[in-house]
N, C-alpha and C positions, 0 to 999 in steps of 0.2 A: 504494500500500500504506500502511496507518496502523500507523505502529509509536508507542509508546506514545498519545499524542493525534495525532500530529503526522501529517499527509500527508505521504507520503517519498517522493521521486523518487531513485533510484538510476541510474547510468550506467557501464559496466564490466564486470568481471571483479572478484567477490566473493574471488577467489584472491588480486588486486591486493592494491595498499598501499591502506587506507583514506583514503580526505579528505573529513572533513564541512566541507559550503560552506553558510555561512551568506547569505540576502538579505536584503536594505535594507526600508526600510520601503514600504507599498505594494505589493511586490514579492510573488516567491511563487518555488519551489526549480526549475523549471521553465524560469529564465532562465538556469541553470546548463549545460543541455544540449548545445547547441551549443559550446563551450567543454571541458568534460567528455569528448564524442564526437571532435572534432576537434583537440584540441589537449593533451589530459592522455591519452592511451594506456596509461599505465602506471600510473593511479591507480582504484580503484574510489571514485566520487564516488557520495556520503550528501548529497542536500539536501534536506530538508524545507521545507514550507509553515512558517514558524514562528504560533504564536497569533494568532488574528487576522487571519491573511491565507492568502487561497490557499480549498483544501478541506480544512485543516486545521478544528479546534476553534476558535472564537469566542469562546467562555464566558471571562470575568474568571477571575481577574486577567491583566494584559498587563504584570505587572512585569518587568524586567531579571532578577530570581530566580526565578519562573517560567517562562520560556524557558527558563533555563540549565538548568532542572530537568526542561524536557521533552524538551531537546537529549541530556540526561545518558538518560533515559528509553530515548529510539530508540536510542542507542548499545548500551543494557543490551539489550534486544529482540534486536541484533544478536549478539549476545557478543563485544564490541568493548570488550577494555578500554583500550585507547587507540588514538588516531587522528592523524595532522594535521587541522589545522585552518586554513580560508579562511574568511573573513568581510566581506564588503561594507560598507559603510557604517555602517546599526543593524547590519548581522548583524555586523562588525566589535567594536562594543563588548557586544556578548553574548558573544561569542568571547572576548575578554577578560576576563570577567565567570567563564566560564566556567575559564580559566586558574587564577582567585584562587580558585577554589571548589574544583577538583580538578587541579592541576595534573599529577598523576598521570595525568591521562586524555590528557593531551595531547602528541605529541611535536613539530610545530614548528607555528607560527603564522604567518598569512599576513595581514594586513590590508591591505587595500583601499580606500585613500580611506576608514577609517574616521571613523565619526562619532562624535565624543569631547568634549568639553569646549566644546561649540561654543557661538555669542555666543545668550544669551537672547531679546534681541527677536526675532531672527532666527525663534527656532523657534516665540515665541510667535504670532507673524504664518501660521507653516507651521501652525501647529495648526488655527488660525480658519481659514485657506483649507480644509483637511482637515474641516473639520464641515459644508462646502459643496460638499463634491465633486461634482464634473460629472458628468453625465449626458447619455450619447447616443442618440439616436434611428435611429441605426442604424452596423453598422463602420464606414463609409467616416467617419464624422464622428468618432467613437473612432480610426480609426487617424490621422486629421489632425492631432489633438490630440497623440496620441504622437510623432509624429513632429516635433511643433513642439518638444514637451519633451525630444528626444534627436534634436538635429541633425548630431549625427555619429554616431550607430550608424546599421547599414546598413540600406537596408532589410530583409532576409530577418529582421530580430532584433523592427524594428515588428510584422512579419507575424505571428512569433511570438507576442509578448506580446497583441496581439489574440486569436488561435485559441487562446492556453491562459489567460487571464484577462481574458477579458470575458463577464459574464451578464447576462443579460436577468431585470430586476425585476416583480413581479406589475403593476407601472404601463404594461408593454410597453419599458421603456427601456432602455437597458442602463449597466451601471459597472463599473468596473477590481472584483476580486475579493477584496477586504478591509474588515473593519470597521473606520468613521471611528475610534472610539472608541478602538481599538486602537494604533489610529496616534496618537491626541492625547499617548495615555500615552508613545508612544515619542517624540516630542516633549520631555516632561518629563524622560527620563531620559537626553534627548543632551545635557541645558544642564545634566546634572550635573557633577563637577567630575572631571577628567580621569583615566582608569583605564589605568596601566599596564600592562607586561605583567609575569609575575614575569621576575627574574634567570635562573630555571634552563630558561627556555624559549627556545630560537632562533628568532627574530621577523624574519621578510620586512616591512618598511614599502612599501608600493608608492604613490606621492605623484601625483594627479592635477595638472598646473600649471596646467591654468586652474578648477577647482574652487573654490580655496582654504579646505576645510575643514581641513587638517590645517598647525597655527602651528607656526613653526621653533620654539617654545618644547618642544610636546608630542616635537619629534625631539631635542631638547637633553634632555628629561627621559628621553627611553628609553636615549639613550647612555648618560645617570650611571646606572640601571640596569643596563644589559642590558650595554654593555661592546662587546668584541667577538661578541655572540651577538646583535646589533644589525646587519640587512643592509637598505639605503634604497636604492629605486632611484623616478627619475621618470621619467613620461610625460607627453608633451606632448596632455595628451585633457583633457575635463569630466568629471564626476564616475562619470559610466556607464563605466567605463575597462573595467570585462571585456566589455560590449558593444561599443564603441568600439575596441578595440585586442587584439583575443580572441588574435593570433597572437602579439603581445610579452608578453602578460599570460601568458599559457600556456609561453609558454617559460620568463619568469621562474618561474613555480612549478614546471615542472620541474624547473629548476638549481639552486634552493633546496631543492624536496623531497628531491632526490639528495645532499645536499649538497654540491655543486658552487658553485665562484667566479662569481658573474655575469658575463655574456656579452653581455645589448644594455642 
């Protein structure tokens, strides 16, 4: 379904409590499913394709303020005047993004091995691989690939990502289901300089430990923020952690949505 631009993938009982989950870049809302169906029961899960990726819209701009304004969009479509909020990595610092802009709209935040304030070369190097992205010549070779780059999610989750984001180019070849371009821009706006969350919002940090995208500095600055409305919890996964660890991940967001003390 397209609610305002966006491709919306929904999972649930629209009766539920709302949760919009935001995907990472490359990504598209579809990776939310299994996670959503299995392990959130009690939440009606909102994930859109955000710009740029998926069967969403492609068309510029792919700003940080852009998203947040077509995230805000599908919520309006819905009559959703607020929600939680889960956020992966980029969908992480849009999530945020989106906090500073309407924090009205939001009642608790989840990030995800967000990607925030991250080292420049790093992503300058991710951009330039991203305006070369690969191309396969048939699944078997797409999902090798995949699976070299997420070697601890399971397989059923490669198999996934295959059968809902891979298309065949008018060359015959096929590619993961997002514009390069879109990705370069979100590139640009991960090496900006790090976005808190506000004070009045209760904020799950969920810390991938062998990823290392998120520096003890940026958990030092949410505590002088956020206070006690600041809840950190790690796992021991890479950076795909809701694909990699979907049954810990999924509890933690339930004990946090309910408001409840963490448990693993």
């Amino acid at each position: 379904m397209v609610l305002g631009h966006l491709h919306t993938h929904r999972y649930g009982a629209p009766a539920a409590g709302p949760l919009l989950a935001l995907h990472g870049i490359q990504g598209h809302g579809a990776r939310w499913r299994r996670l959503a169906e299995r392990h959130l029961p009690g939440s009606y899960v909102i994930a859109p394709d955000l710009r740029g990726h998926g069967r969403s819209d492609w068309s510029p701009p792919w700003s940080v303020e852009r998203h947040v304004a077509d995230v805000l969009a599908v919520m309006d479509d819905l009559g959703l005047p607020q929600v939680d909020v889960v956020g992966h990595s980029f969908g992480g610092l849009v999530a945020l993004h989106l906090c500073r802009t309407a924090p009205e709209r939001v009642g608790r935040l989840a990030l995800l091995d967000p990607s925030v304030g991250l080292p420049p070369h790093g992503l300058h190097e991710q951009a330039r691989r991203t305006m070369t992205s690969s191309s396969f010549a048939g699944c078997d070779e797409a999902r090798a690939e995949r699976k070299a780059a997420w070697p601890y999610a399971s397989s059923e989750a490669v198999d996934d990502e295959v059968a809902d984001h891979l298309i065949e180019g008018p060359d015959g070849r096929r590619r993961w289901r997002f514009d390069a371009a879109a990705v370069v821009t979100a590139c640009s706006e991960m090496a900006g300089p790090p976005v808190l969350p506000p004070s009045t919002v209760p904020t799950l940090l969920v810390i991938a430990q062998r990823s290392g995208f998120v520096r003890p500095e940026y958990i030092t600055d949410c505590r002088a923020v956020l206070g006690d409305r600041l809840t950190v919890a790690e796992l021991d996964c890479d950076h795909m952690l809701y694909l990699e660890r979907p049954r810990e991940v999924g509890a933690l967001l339930r004990q946090f949505l309910a408001g409840d003390p963490l448990s693993i």
